[in-house]
N, C-alpha and C positions, 0 to 999 in steps of 0.2 A: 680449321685444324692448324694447329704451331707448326711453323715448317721445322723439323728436327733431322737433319742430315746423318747422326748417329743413329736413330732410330730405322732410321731409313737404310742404313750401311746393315742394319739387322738381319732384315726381312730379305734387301736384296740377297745375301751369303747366303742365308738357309735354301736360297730357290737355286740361285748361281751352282752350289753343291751337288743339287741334285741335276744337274745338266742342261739345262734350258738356257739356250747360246742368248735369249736376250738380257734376262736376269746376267751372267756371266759379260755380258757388252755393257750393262750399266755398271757393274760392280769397279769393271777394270775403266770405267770412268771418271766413281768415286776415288779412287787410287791416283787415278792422271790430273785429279782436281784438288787434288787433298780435301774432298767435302764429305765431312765424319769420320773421316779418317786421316793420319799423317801422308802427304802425298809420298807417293810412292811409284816410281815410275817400272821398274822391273816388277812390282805386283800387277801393275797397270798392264802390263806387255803379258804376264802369264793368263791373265783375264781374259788378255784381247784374243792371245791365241789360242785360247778353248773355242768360241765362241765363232771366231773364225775358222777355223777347221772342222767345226760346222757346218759352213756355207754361209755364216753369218754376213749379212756386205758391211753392216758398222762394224764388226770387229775386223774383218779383212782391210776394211780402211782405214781404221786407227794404228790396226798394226803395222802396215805400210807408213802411216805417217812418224809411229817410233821408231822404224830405222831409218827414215829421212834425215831427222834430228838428231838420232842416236842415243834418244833417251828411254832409258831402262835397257838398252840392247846398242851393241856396236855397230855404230855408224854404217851402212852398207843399201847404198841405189839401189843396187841389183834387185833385195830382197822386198824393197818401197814400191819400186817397180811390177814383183809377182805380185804382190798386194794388192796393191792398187788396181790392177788391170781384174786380177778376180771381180774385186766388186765394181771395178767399171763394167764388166761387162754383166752386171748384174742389173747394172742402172743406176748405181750409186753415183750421184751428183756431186759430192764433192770429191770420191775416188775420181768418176771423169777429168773434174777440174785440176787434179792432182795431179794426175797419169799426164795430160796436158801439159802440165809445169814441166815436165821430166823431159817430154821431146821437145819443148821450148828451149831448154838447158841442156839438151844431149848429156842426161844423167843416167848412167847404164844404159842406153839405146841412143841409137843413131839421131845426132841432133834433126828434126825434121819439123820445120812449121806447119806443113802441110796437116802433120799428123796431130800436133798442137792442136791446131785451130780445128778439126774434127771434133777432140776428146770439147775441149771447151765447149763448143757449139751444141753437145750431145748435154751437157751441165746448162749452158746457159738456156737452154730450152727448159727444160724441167725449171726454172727458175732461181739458179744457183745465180749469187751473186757473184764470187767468185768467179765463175766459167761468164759473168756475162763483162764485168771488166775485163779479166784476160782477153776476152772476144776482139772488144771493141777494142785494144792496145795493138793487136793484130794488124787491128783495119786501119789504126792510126799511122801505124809503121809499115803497112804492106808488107808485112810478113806471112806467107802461107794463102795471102789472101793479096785481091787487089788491093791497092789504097785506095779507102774511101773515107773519107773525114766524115761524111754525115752518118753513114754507117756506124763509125765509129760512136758518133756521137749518142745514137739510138740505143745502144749496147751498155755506152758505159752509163748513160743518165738513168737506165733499166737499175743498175748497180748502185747506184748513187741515191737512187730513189729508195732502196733499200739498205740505206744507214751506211754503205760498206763506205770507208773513209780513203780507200785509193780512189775509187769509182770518181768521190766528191772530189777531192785532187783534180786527179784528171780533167775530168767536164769544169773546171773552174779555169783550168787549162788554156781549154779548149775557149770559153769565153775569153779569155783574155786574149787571144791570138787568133780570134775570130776565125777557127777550124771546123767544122762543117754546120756551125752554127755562127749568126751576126755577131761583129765582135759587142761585146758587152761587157764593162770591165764590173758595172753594179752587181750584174748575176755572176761573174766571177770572182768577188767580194763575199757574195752568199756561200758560194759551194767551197772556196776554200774556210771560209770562217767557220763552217760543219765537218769540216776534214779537222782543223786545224782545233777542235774542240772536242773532239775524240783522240788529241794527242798526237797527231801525223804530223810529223817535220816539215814536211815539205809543205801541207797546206801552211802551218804558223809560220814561214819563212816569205812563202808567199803573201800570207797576209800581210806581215808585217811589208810587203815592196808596195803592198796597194797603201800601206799609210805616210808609207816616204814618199812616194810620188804624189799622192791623193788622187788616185783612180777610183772611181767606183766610190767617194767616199770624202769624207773631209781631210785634207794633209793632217797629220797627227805624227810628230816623230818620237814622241813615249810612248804611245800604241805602236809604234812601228820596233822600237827598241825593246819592249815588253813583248811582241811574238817573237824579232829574233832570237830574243834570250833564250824563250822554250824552246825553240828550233834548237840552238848551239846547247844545250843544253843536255838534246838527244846527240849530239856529235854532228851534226851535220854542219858541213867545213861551209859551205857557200852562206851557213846563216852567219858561223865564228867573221866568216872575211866581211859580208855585208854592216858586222858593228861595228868594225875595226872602218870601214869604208862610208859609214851611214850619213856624211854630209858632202859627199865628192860626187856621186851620180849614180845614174840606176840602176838596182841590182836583178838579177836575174836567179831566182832558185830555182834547183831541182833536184826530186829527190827519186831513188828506183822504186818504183810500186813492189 
């Protein structure tokens, strides 16, 4: 069958109408993705909170994630916050990871890592990639947690293993600065060139230091000037200074997960 998004935006409304919170969670996703229809992000948010106010945990979490960003609805923690925690305590894996984010940031609640690396670790279990890099950033910075670099390592490679492009950052990282794994600058040639190909600044910024230097790899300074550029590109200022700097000595990027 032709995949038809319009067709599809059909069938979801006629069901979404008659009250069925998951019909009602996809429909206000075709709206948050403009797929079959113009996006729409306060349609997207009236969807989500039908669905949610169900008990829905996808609509409870999306709706929480529109007032994160404030799209379709005025900006407001607080409200990201009640959301989130509904369907985190529903078991919603990325609400966990979300609700995590909030007391990592002390956004509407009492900044608390402790409480972070709970919500995360409840996410990273169920297999959230999300919740399992936040995890392992925790463990990298001993925040909430002891420090543990191999810890770390275990968490975020879990995350990296599944495509997520901080995850790969990170554990590329972590190779190159031989943190709870041997340094290896080859294998942190790999994970940042998988970051850095999914569009991450920081892995292309990095890459590009492994071709100035030729770590991990053959000296190349037009592959080295070619990721910076995507790096500066996305705004990131250590990739802009690294071209302006590219035959003086070595650069060191980084960018916030």
């Amino acid at each position: 069958m032709k995949l038809d998004h319009a067709e599809a935006v059909r069938w979801i409304r006629k069901a979404a109408k008659q009250g069925p919170a998951d019909a009602q969670y996809n429909l206000g996703g075709m709206y948050a993705n403009g797929q079959g229809v113009n996006l729409d992000h306060a349609e997207a948010v009236r969807w989500f909170r039908k669905a949610a106010e169900q008990g829905d945990a996808g609509g409870q979490c999306n709706l929480g994630v529109m007032y994160a960003n404030g799209q379709g609805v005025k900006l407001d923690h607080a409200e990201a916050v009640r959301w989130y925690r509904k369907a985190a305590e529903q078991g919603h894996a990325g609400a966990q990871c979300n609700l995590g984010v909030m007391y990592a940031n002390g956004q509407s609640v009492n900044l608390d890592h402790a409480e972070a690396v709970r919500w995360y670790r409840k996410a990273a279990e169920q297999g959230d990639a999300g919740g399992q890099c936040s995890l392992g950033v925790m463990y990298a910075n001993g925040q909430g947690v002891k420090l543990d670099h191999a810890e770390a390592v275990r968490w975020i490679r879990k995350a990296a293993e599944q495509g997520h492009a901080d995850a790969q950052y990170n554990i590329g990282s972590m190779y190159a600065n031989g943190q709870g794994v041997k340094l290896d600058h080859a294998e942190a040639v790999r994970w940042y060139r998988k970051a850095a190909e999914q569009g991450h600044a920081g892995g292309q910024c990095n890459l590009g230091v492994m071709y100035k230097n030729g770590q991990g790899l053959k000296q190349d300074h037009a592959e080295a000037v070619r990721w910076y550029q995507k790096a500066a590109e996305q705004g990131l200022v250590n990739a802009v200074s690294a071209l302006k700097r590219l035959f003086v000595g070595a650069v060191t990027c980084n960018a916030s997960p």
